[in-house]
N, C-alpha and C positions, 0 to 999 in steps of 0.2 A: 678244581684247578688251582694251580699255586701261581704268580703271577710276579714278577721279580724285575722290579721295579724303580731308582732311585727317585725319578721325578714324580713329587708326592698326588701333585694333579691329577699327568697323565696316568698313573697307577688307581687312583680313584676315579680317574672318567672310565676304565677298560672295566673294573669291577663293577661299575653301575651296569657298563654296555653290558656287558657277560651275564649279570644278575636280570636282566631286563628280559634275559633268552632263558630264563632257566636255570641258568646253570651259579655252582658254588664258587665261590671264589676266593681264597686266599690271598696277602699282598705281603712281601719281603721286601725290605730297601737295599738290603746288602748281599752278596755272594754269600759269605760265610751262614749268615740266615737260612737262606735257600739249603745250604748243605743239610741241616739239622731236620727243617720243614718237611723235605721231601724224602726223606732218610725213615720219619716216623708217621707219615699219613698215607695211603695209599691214592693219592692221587691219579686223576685220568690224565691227565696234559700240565704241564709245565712252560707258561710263556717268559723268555729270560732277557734280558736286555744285554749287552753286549758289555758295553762301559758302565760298568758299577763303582763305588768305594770299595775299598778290602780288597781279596779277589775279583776279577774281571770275567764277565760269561763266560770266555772259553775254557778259563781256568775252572769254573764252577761247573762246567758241563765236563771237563776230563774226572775231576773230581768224583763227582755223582756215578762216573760211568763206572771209575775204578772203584765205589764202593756199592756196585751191584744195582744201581738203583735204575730202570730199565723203564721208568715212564717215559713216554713221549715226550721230545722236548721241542719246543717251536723257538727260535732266534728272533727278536722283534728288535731292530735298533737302526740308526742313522748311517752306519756304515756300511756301504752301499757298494764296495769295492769288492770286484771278482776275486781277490786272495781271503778278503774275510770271511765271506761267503765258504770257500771251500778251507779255510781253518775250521768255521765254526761245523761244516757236516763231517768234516774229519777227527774231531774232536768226540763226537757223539751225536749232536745236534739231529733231531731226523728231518728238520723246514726251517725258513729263513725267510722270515718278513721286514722289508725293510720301510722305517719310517719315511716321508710320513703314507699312514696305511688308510684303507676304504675298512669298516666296522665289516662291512658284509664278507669279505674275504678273509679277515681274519676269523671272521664265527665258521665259516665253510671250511677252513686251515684246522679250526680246533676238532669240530667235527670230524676231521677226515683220517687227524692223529688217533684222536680216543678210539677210533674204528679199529687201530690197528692193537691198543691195550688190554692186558689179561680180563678184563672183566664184561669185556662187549660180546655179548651171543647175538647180535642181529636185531634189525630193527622194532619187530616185536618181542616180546618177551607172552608167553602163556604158563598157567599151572591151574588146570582144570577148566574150568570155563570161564575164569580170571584172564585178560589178556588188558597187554599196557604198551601201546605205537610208544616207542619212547621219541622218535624224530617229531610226530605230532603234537604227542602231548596229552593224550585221551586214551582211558583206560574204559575197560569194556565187563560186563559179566553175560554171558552169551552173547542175545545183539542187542541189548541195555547199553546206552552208552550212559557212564556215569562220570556227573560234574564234579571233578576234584581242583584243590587250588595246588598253588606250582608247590607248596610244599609236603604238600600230600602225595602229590604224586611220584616226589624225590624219595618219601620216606616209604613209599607203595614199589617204588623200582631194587632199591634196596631189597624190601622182603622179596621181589620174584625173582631178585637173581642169586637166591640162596634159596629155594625152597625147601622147606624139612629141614631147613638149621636153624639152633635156638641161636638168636642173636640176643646180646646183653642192651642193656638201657646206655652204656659207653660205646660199644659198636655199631650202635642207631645212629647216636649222636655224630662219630666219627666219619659216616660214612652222606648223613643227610645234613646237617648241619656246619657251618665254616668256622673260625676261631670267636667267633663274635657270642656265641653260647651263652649261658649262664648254666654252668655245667651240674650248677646244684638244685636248678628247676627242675618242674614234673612233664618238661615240655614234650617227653618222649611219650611220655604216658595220655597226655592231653591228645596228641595228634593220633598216637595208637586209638584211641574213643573217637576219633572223626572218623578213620579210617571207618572202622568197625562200624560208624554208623552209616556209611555210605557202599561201602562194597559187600559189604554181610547181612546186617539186620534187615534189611528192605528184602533180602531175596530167601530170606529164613535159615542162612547158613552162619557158622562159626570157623572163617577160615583163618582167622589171628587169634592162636591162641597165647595163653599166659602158661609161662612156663615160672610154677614160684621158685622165687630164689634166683635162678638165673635169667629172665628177661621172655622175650618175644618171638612165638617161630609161625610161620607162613605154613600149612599144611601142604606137602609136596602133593 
């Protein structure tokens, strides 16, 4: 998620709440930010605040629309008024939460967006007798439930919703990991060895393999 935010607080309490569910989160203070952000990551959802510096949300959501950028966008801000409202879904916007908000609603609003983005196939995901509830949170190999922690299982949803594509150690990163990285770590490779030690070796398969040279593929 990218999360677009001027008040440095509340941008750091929604990342904590967001992170507490799971989920990745990026933070932008400015419009202009958000244009470049969301332009080069593939993001699931986009929460944008209305009143920014620089460009203003709705300027930054006509923006983004005109330059193809077709993530989910959720409106989160204090202006509460029925024209802002339908500026901001006439603009692009697809939902409109106005401050102040309940956390449960807004994680159900996020939820409900990502549902509708190119890279959701439904609540489980399978590839072979690999399967991962991604709403729950628990991944399976037959009827083995196996204990993954939440980043494991970010970097385990990743590999099954590519199966049989090599992904690189930058497309790992890109896709399980948020701007906070140390991009020159082994960290891709570390978490690939958890994996492998918990969804493979215990059941005597080799479903992640190494592909030299270019990175990581999930066996379709």
């Amino acid at each position: 998620m990218l999360v677009v935010e001027d008040e440095v607080k509340l941008a750091s309490l929604i990342r904590t709440a967001l992170r507490e569910q799971g989920l990745l989160a990026d933070v932008a203070i400015k419009g202009e930010d958000a244009l470049w952000m969301a332009a080069a990551t593939p993001y699931d959802v986009v929460v944008l605040d209305v009143n920014l510096p620089g460009i203003d949300g709705f300027e930054t959501v006509r923006r983004l629309r005109g330059e193809e950028v077709q993530t989910p966008i959720l409106m989160l801000t204090a202006r509460d008024g029925v024209e802002d409202r339908i500026t901001g879904l006439d603009t692009g916007a697809d939902d409109y939460l106005v401050k102040p908000f309940d956390f449960g609603e807004l994680f159900a609003r996020v939820r409900a967006l990502a549902r509708r983005g190119p890279t959701e196939t439904g609540p489980e995901l399978r590839v072979g007798d690999l399967s991962l509830d991604v709403a729950r949170h628990t991944a399976r190999r037959g009827d083995v439930e196996i204990e993954l922690s939440t980043k494991e299982l970010q970097l385990l949803e990743v590999f099954m919703r590519r199966p049989g594509q090599v992904l690189s150690r930058y497309d790992l990163l890109e896709r399980a990991w948020d701007m906070e990285y140390e991009n020159r770590s082994n960290v891709v490779d570390v978490y690939v060895g958890y994996l492998r030690d918990k969804i493979d070796r215990p059941f005597g398969v080799e479903s992640i393999e190494t592909v030299r040279g270019a990175g990581y593929r999930l066996r379709a």
